[in-house]
C-alpha positions in Angstrom: -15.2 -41.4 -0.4 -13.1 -38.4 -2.0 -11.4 -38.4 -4.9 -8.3 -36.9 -3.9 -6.4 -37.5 -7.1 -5.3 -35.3 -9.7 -8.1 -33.0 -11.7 -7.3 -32.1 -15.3 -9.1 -29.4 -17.7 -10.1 -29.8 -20.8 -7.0 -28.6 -22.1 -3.3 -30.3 -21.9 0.3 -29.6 -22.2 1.7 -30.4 -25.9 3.4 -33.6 -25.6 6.8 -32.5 -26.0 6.3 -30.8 -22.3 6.6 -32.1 -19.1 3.9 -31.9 -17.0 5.8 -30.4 -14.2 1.9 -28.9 -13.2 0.7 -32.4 -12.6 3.0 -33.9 -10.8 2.6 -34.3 -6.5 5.2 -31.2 -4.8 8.1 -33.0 -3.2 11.8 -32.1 -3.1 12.2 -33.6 -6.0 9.9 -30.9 -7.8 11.4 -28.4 -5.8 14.9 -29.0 -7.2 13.6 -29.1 -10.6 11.8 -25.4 -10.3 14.8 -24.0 -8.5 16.9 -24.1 -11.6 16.0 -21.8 -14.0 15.2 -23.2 -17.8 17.0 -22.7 -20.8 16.6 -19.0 -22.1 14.7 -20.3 -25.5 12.1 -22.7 -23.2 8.9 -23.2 -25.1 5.8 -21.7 -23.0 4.1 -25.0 -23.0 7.3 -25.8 -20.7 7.5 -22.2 -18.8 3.6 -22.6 -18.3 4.0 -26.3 -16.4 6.8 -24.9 -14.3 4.1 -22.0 -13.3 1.8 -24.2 -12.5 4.2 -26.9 -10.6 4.8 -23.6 -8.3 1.6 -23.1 -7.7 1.1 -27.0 -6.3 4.3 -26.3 -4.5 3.4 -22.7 -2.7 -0.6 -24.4 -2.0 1.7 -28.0 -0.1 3.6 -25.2 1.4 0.8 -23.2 2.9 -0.9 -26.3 3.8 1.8 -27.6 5.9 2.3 -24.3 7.5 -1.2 -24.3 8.6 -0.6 -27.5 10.1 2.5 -26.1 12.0 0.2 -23.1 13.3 -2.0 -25.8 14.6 0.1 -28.0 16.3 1.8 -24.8 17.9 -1.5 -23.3 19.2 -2.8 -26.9 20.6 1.0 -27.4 22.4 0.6 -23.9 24.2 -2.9 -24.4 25.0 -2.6 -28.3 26.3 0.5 -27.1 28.3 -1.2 -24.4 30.2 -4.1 -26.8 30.7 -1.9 -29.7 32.1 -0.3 -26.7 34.4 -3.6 -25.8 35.7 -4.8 -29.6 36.5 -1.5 -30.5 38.2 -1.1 -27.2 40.4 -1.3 -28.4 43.9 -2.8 -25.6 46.1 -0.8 -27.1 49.2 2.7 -27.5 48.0 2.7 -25.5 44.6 2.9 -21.4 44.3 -0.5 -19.9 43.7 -1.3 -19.9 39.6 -0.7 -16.1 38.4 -3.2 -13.6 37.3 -2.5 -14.8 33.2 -2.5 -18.7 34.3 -5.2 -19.3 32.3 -5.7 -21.5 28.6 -7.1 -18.3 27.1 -4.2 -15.9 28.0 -2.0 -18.6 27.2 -3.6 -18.6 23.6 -2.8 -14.7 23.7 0.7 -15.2 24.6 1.0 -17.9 21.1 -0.6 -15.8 19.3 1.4 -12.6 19.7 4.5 -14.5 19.3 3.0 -15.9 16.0 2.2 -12.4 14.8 6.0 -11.0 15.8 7.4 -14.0 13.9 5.3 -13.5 10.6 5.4 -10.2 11.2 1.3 -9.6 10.8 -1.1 -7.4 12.2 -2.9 -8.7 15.4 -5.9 -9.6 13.6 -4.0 -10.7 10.9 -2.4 -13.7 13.1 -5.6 -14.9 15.0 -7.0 -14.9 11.5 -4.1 -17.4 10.7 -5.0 -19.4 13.9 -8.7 -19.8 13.0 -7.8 -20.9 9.5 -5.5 -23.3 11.0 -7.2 -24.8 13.6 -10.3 -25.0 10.9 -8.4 -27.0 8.6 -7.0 -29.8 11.3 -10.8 -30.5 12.2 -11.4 -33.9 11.5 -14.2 -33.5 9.8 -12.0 -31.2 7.2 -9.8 -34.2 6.9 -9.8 -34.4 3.0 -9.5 -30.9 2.4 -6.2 -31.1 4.3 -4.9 -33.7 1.9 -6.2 -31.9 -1.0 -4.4 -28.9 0.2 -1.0 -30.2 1.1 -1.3 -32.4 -2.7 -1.1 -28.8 -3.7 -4.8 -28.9 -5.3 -6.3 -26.5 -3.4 -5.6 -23.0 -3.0 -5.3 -21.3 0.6 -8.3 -19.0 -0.8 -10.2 -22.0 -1.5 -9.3 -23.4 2.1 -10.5 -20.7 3.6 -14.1 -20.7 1.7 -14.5 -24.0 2.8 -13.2 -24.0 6.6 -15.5 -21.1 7.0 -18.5 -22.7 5.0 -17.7 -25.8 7.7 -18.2 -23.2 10.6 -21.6 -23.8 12.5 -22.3 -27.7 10.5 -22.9 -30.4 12.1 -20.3 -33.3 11.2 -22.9 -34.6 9.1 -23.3 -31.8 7.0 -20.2 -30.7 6.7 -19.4 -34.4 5.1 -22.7 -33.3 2.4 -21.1 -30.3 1.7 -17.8 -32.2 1.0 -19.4 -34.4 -1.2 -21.1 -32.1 -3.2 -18.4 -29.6 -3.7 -15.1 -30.8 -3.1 -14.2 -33.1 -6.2 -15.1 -30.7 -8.5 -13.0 -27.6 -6.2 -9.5 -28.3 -7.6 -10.6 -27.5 -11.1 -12.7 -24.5 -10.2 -12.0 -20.9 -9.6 -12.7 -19.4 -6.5 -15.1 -17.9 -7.7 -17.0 -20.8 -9.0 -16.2 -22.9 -5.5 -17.5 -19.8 -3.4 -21.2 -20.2 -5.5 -21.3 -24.3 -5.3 -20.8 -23.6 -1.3 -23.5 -20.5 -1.6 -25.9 -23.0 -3.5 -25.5 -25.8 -0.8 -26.0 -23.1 2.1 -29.0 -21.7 1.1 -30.4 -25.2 1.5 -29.3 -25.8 5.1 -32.8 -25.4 8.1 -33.2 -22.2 9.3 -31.4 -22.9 12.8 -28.4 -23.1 11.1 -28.5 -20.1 8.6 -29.5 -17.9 11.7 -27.0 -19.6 13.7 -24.3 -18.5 10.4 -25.7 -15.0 10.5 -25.2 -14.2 14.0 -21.6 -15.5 13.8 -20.6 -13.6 11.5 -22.0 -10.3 12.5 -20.2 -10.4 15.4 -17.3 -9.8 12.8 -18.6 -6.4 11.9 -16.4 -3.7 11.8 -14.1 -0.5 10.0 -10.7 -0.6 9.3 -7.9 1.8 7.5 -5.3 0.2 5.2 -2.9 3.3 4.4 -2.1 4.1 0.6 0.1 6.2 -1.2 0.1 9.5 -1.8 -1.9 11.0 1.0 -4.9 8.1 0.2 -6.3 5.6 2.2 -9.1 3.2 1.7 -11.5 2.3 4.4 -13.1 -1.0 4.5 -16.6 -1.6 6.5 -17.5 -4.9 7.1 -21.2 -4.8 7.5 -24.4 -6.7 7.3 -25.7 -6.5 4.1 -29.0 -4.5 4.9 -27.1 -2.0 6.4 -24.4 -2.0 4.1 -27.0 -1.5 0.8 -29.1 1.4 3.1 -25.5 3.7 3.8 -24.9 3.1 -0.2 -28.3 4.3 -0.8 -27.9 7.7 1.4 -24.2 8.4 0.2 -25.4 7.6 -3.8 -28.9 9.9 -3.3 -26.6 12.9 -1.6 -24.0 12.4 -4.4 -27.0 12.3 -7.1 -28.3 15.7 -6.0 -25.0 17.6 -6.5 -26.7 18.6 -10.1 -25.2 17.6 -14.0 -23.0 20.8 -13.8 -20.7 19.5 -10.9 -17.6 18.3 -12.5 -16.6 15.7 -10.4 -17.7 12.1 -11.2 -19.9 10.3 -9.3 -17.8 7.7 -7.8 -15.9 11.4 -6.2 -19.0 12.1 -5.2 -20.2 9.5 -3.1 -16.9 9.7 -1.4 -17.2 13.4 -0.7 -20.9 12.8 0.4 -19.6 9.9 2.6 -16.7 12.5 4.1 -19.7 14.8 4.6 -21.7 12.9 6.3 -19.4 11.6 8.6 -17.5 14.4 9.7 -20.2 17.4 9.3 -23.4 18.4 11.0 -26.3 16.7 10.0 -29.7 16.8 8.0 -32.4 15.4 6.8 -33.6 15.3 3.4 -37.0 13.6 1.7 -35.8 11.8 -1.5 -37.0 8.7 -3.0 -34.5 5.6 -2.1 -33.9 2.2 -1.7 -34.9 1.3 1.8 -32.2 -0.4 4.0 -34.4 -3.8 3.5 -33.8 -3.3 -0.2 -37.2 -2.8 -1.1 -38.0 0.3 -3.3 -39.9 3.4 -1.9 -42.1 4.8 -4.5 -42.7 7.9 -2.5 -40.2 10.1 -1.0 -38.8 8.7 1.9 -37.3 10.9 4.8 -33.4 9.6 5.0 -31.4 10.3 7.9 -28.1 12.4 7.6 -28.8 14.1 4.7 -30.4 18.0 3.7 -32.5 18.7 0.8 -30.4 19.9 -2.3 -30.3 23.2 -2.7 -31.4 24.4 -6.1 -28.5 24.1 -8.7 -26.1 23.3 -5.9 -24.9 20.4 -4.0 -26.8 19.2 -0.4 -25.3 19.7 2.6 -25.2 17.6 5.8 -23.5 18.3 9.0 -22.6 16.0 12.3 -22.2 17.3 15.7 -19.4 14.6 16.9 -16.1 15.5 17.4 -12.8 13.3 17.3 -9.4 13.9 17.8 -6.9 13.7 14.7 -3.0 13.9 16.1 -1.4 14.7 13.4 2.8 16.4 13.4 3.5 18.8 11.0 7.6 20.1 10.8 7.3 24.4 11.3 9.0 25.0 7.9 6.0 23.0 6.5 3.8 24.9 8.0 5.0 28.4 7.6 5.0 27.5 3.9 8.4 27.5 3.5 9.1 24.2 3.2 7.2 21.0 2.1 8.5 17.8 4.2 5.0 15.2 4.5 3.3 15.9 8.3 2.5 12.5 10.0 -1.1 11.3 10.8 -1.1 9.8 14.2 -2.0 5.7 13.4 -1.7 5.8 9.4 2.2 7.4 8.5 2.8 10.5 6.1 0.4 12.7 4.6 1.4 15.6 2.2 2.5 19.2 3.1 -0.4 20.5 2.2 -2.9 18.9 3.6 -1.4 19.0 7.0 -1.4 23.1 6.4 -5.1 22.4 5.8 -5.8 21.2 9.1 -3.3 23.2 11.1 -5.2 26.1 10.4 -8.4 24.9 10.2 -10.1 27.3 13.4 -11.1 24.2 15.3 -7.4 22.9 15.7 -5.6 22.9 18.9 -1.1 23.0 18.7 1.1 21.5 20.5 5.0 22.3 20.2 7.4 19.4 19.5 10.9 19.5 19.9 13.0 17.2 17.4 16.0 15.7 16.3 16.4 17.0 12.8 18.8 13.7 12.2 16.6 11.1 13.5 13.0 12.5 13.6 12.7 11.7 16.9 11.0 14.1 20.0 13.1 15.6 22.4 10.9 18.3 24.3 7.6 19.2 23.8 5.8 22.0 25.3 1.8 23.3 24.9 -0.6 25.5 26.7 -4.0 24.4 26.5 -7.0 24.2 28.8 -6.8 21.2 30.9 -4.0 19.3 28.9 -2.4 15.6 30.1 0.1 15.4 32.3 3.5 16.7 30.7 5.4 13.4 30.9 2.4 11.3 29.6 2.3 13.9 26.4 5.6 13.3 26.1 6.0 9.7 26.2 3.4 9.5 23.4 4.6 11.9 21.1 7.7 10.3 21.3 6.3 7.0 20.1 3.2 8.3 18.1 2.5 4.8 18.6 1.8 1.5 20.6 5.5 0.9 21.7 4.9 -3.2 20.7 7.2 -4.0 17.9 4.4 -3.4 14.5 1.1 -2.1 16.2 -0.5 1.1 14.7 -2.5 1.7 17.5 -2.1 5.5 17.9 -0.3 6.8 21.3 -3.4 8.6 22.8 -5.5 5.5 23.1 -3.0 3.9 24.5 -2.0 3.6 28.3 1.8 5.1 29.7 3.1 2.2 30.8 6.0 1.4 33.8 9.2 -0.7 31.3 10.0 -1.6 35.2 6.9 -2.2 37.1 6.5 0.7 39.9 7.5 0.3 43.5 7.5 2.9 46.1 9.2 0.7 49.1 11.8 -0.8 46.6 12.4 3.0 45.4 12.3 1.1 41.7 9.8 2.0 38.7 10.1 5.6 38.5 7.7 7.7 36.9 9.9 8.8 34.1 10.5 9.3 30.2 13.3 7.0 30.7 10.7 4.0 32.5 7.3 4.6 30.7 5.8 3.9 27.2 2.5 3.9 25.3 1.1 0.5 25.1 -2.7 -0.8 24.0 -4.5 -2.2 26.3 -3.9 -5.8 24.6 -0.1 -5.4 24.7 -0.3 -3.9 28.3 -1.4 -7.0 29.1 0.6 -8.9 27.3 3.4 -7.6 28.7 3.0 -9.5 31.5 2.3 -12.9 30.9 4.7 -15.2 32.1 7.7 -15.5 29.7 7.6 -12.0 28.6 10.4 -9.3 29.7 10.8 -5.7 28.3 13.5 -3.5 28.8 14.1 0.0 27.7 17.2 1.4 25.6 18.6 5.0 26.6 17.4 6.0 23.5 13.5 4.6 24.4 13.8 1.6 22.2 11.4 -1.0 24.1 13.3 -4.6 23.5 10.5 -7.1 23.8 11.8 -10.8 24.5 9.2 -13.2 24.2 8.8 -17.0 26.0 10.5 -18.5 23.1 13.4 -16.5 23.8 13.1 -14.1 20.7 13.6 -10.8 20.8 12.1 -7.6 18.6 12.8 -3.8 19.1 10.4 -1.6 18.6 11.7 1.9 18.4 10.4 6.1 18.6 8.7 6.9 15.8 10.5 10.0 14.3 7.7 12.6 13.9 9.5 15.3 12.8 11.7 15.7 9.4 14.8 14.2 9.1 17.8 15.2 7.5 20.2 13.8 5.8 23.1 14.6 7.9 24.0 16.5 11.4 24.3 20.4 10.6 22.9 24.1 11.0 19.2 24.5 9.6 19.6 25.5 6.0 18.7 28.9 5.3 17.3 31.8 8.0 14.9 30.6 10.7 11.0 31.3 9.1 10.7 33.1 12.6 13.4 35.3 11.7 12.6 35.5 7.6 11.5 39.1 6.1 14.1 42.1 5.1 16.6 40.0 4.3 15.0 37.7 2.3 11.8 38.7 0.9 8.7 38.6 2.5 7.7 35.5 4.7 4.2 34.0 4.7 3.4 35.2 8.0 4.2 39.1 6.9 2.2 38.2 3.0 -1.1 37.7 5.4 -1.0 33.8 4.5 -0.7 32.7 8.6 -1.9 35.9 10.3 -4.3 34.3 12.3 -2.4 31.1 12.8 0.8 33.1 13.6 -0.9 35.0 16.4 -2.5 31.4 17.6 1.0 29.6 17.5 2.7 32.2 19.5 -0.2 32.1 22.3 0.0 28.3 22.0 3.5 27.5 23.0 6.5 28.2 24.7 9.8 30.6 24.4 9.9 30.6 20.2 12.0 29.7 18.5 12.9 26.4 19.7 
């Protein structure tokens, strides 16, 4: 029914070339591509070898996908088989995690420490995978391990064969899947667009719903003190917060010199993290429907004349962010560390240390590893001493690659604790910051943890592999063991020149540091 055979373009290889590009990936191929051709090759021949490992790394993925698959199904069909043969009468009682869903966790996580990913990143893998071996998705499977379909084009069409009926899934195969291996995904993505937009209205709602439930924000770290923040939205919502950030950047006025795409992200910063207004400007309306008369938009304040409009929120978050003292007295400038993201530069960690709003705590570190030591902090109401401890020492989830930050994270017992056994103690050397997700993960059946003198969890999975995950240095770290280079900044002044603190520059945050913690210098 599908024509599973090689697609060619319009255009071909000279004839003098083989056509390494067209030819099915096999060992064969493999062996061919692994040695490299003669320095003078022609780019007709360079150009088929390209394309050969593209058929070769789409086969690849394909039959990786497959593995995925098979592994999920095996972990899920044995806890099943567990559950239906567990004989209340003879057998122990199932535990807490005997279930096909935790079991599915338990996979999963051992997926993501494997392939090293992000937890969302490996169920994402899953779904792909367990898309693809649907039966109705049958052909695009052999496509895809012929090397003829990309995995981005895979994953259009698993997720366009979400919510159809058999039936229509095998229409929407037929429409767009013989012309897909010569496409581009762009192209393949608007032949499946075309097709859905035909579906009944059950279905489309049924689409919609689905995939708002995927809604969400996320923070991939960049360089240089950057990060980019991705909203997944729905698209009403997504065009109406464009429409308030563009109409606050727009009223900045033609003399501000940044441009506008600076704008918006400053009015976006603002709007966010600053009190709020309101403002009555014309705009698009979140439905996408012009407004010919001023419309009063939420969040944002009139524009003052020949200046820019202000907003201002009244929520307040918590940012944990380390910053080494010679950075902040000025007279050094090693990169702070943002709880959750890594590294951000000297001077914006000055910024918010003495922003009047900030609360300090006092680390103690080891200037050769990073890592804490001590910690000490006066402050209204703070969290237990050990528990403040345990997560600075981490800064985050101690489950080898997780970025979940340390303070939304619970202090787990390494060694479960038992008052009548006298074992578990509540200690630095027994407890560690763990998300909720790993918490429970830790324990499933097959999973053990143990904890290194130097609080290095060692995680050993049911497979039998083991990961470390280790403290996260938080302070800087030096090259090699030795005396601090140069006088202490506590002690700096007559002998060598003035020090920020005496030049006015940390007067105030001076006096707040030294109310703030304990017995300086430390």
């Amino acid at each position: 029914m599908f024509d599973t055979g090689t697609t060619t373009s319009a255009s071909t290889a000279p004839a003098t070339a083989t056509r390494w590009s067209e030819m099915p990936p096999g060992s064969a191929v493999v062996a061919v591509l692994e040695r490299p051709p003669d320095p003078g090759a022609p780019p007709a021949e360079r150009l088929e070898r390209i394309g050969a490992f593209e058929r070769v790394i789409n086969s690849l993925q394909a039959l990786q996908s497959c593995e995925i698959a098979a592994l999920v199904e095996g972990a899920e069909s044995t806890m099943a088989r567990h559950i239906a043969e567990h004989d209340p009468a003879t057998d122990p009682p199932l535990g807490l995690f005997d279930t096909v869903p935790d079991a599915l966790q338990s996979i999963v996580a051992e997926l993501r420490l494997m392939l090293r990913l992000t937890t969302g990143s490996a169920w994402y893998r899953v779904d792909e995978a367990r898309g693809l071996s649907a039966a109705e998705l049958a052909p695009v499977a052999e496509l895809a391990r012929a090397g003829l379909l990309s995995r981005s084009k895979v994953l259009l069409l698993v997720e366009a064969a979400a919510d159809l009926t058999p039936e229509q899934t095998e229409r929407l195969l037929t429409r767009v899947l013989p012309k897909a291996p010569g496409q581009t995904t762009g192209q393949l993505r608007a032949a499946i667009r075309r097709f859905l937009t035909g579906l009944p209205d059950g279905v489309r709602a049924r689409r919609r719903e689905r995939r708002t439930l995927d809604r969400g924000v996320r923070v991939q770290a960049e360089a240089d003190g950057m990060a980019t923040l991705r909203a997944f939205l729905p698209a009403a919502a997504a065009t109406g917060i464009l429409a308030v950030v563009d109409q606050h950047a727009r009223g900045c006025g033609s003399a501000d010199p940044r441009g506008m795409d600076a704008r918006r992200a400053d009015a976006l910063v603002d709007l966010v993290l600053r009190d709020t207004g309101r403002v009555s400007a014309g705009t698009a309306l979140a439905t996408g429907a012009a407004s010919a008369e001023p419309t009063e938009v939420p969040g944002l304040a009139s524009a003052p004349a020949g200046g820019s409009p202000f907003v201002r929120n009244t929520v307040r978050v918590n940012i944990h962010v380390t910053v080494p003292l010679d950075t902040l007295t000025g007279a050094g400038d090693e990169p702070a560390e943002l709880a959750g993201f890594g590294p951000i530069p000297a001077e914006d960690a000055r910024a918010l240390a003495f922003d009047p709003a900030s609360v300090w705590n006092r680390l103690v570190t080891d200037p050769v590893t990073g890592k804490v030591l001590d910690h000490g902090t006066q402050r209204y109401r703070p969290p237990a001493d050990l528990a403040r401890l345990v997560r600075s020492r981490h800064g985050c989830c101690a489950h080898p690659g997780c970025r979940t930050p340390a303070h939304r994270c619970d202090i787990d017992h390494v060694v479960p604790f038992d008052p009548v056994r006298a074992t578990g103690p509540t200690s630095a050397g027994n407890t560690a910051p763990l998300c909720r997700s790993h918490h429970r993960l830790k324990h499933m059946p097959g999973w053990h943890v143990e904890m290194r003198p130097n609080g290095t969890l060692v995680w050993t999975t049911p497979s039998g592999h083991t990961y470390e995950a280790q403290p996260s240095p938080v302070g800087p770290v030096r090259a090699e063991a030795g005396p601090a280079r140069g006088p202490s900044p506590w002690a700096r002044g007559e002998a060598s020149g003035p020090s920020p603190w005496a030049r006015g520059e940390g007067a105030d945050a001076r006096d707040r540091f030294a109310e703030d913690v304990a017995e300086p210098p430390f």
